[in-house]
C-alpha positions as CSV (number, residue, x, y, z in Angstrom):
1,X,90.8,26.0,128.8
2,X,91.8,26.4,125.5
3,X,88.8,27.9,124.4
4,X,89.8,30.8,126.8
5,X,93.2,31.5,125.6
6,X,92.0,31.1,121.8
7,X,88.8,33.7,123.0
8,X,91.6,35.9,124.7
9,X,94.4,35.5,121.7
10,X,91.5,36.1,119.3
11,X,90.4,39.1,121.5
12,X,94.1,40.6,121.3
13,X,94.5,40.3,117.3
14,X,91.0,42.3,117.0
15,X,92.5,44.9,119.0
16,X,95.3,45.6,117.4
17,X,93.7,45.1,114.7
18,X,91.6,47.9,115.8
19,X,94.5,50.1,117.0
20,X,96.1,49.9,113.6
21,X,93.1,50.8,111.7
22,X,92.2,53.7,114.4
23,X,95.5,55.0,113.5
24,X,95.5,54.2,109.9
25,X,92.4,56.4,108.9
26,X,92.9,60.1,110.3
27,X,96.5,59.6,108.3
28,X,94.9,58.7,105.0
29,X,92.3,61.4,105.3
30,X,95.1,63.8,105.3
31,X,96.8,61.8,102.4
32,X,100.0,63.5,100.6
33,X,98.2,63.2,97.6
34,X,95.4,66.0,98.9
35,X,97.8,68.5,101.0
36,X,100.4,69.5,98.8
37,X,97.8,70.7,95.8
38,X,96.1,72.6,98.7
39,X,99.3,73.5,100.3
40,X,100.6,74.8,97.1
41,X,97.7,76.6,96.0
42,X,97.9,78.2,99.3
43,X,101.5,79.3,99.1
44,X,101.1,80.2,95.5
45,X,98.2,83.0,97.3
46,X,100.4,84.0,99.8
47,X,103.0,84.6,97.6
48,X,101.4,86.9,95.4
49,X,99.3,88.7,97.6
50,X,103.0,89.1,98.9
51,X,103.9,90.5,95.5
52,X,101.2,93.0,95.6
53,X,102.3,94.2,99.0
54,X,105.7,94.5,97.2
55,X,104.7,96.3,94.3
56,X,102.1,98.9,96.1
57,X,105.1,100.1,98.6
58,X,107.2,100.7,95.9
59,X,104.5,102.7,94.0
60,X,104.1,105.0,97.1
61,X,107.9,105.5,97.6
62,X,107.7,106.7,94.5
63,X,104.7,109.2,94.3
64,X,106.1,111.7,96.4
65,X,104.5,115.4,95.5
66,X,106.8,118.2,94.9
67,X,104.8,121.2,95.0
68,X,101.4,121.7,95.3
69,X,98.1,123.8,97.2
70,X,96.4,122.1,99.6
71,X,93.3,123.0,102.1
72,X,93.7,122.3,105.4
73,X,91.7,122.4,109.2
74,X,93.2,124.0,111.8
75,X,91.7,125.0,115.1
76,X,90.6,128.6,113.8
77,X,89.0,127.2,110.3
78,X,89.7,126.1,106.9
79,X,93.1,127.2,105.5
80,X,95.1,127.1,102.2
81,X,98.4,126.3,102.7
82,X,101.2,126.1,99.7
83,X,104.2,123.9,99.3
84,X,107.0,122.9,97.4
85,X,110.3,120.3,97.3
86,X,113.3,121.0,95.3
87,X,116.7,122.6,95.3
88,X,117.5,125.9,96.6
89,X,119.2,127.7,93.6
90,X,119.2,130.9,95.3
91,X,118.8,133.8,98.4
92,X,118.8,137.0,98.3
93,X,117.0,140.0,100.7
94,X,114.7,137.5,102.6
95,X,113.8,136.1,98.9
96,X,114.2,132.6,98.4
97,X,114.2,130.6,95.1
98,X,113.4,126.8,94.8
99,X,113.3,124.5,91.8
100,X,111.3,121.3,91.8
101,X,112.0,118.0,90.3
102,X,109.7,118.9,87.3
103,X,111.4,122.3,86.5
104,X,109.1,124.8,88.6
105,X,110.8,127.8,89.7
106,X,108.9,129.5,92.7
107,X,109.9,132.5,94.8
108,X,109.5,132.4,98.2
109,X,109.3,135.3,100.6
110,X,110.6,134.9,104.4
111,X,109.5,136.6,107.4
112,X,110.5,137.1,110.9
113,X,108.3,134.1,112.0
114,X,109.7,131.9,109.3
115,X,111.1,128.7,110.9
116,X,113.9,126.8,110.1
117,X,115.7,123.7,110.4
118,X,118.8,122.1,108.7
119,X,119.8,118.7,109.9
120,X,117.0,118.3,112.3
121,X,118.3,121.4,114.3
122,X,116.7,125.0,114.5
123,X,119.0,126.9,111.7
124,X,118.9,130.3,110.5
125,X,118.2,131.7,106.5
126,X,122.0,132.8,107.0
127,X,123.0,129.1,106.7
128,X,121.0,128.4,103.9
129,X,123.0,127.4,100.9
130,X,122.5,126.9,97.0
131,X,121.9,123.6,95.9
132,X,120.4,122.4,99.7
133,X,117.5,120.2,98.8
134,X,114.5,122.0,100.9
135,X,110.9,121.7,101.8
136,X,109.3,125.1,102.2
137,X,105.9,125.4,103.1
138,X,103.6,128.7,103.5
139,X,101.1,130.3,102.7
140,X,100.0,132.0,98.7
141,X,98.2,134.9,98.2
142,X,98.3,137.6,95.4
143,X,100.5,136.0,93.6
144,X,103.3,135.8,96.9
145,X,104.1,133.2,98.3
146,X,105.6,133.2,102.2
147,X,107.4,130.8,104.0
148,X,106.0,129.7,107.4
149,X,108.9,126.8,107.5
150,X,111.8,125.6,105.4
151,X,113.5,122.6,106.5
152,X,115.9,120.9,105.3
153,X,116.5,117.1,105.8
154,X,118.9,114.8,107.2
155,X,118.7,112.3,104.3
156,X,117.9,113.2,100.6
157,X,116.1,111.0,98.8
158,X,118.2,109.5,96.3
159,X,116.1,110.8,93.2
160,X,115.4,114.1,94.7
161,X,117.7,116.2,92.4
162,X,117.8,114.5,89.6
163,X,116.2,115.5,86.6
164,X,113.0,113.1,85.0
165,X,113.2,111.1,82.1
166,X,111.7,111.9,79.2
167,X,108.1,111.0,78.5
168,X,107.9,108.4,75.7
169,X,105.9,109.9,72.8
């Protein structure tokens, strides 16, 4: 009889013996020691892939184009439409005149079909006013240029009107 209860004693220590081991191994496998330099690496990755992200938004925030030419598809063909961002410095006889951020002065003629919109409501050219920041976009040719739209926005951007800093030599 006591060779059964040592065999069954002896039978319990191996088992949790077994146990602790069976436990003991997937936890040393993922040792502190190994995680946090992977863990870190990982974070350090993240982070400045995060950066990047940062830094490209930024960079298109800031590339905004203020006038320009630019071809275009619509459903009768290729067409060349014109465009330009700035401050309204003037109207007079259907004639308006915008300035853009980098000092170019264009003159734009409107037409009955001109469109407009101040505030993000159908407006008139009679409620146009100097120094409204605008986006006027037509169509160039000969020389004239003629507004199809002119809207102005709700929000300005905050370095809409002001003048550029000077390029370092």
């Amino acid at each position: 009889m006591n060779k059964k209860v040592l065999g069954g004693v002896s039978a319990l220590a191996i088992g949790v013996v077994g146990t602790g081991v069976y436990l003991a191994v997937p936890a040393s496998a993922g040792s502190p020691q190994a995680e946090p330099a992977a863990a870190s690496s990982q974070q350090a990755k993240q982070g400045k892939q995060a950066k990047q992200g940062q830094k490209a938004k930024q960079a298109r925030k800031r590339r905004v184009g203020v006038h320009g030419d630019a071809t275009v598809r619509t459903k009768k063909g290729f067409v060349q439409v014109t465009w330009q961002r700035g401050v309204l410095t003037s109207t007079s006889g259907g004639t308006l005149s915008v300035r853009s951020l980098d000092g170019t002065t264009w003159q734009w003629k409107t037409a009955k079909a001109t469109k407009f919109r101040k505030d993000g409501q159908k407006s008139a050219a009679a409620k146009l006013a100097s120094n409204d920041y605008v986006l006027v976009m037509g169509r160039s040719s000969g020389g004239t240029r003629t507004a199809n739209r002119v809207i102005v926005p709700k929000k300005v951007p905050a370095k809409a009107t002001q003048s550029p800093a000077p390029a370092h030599s």
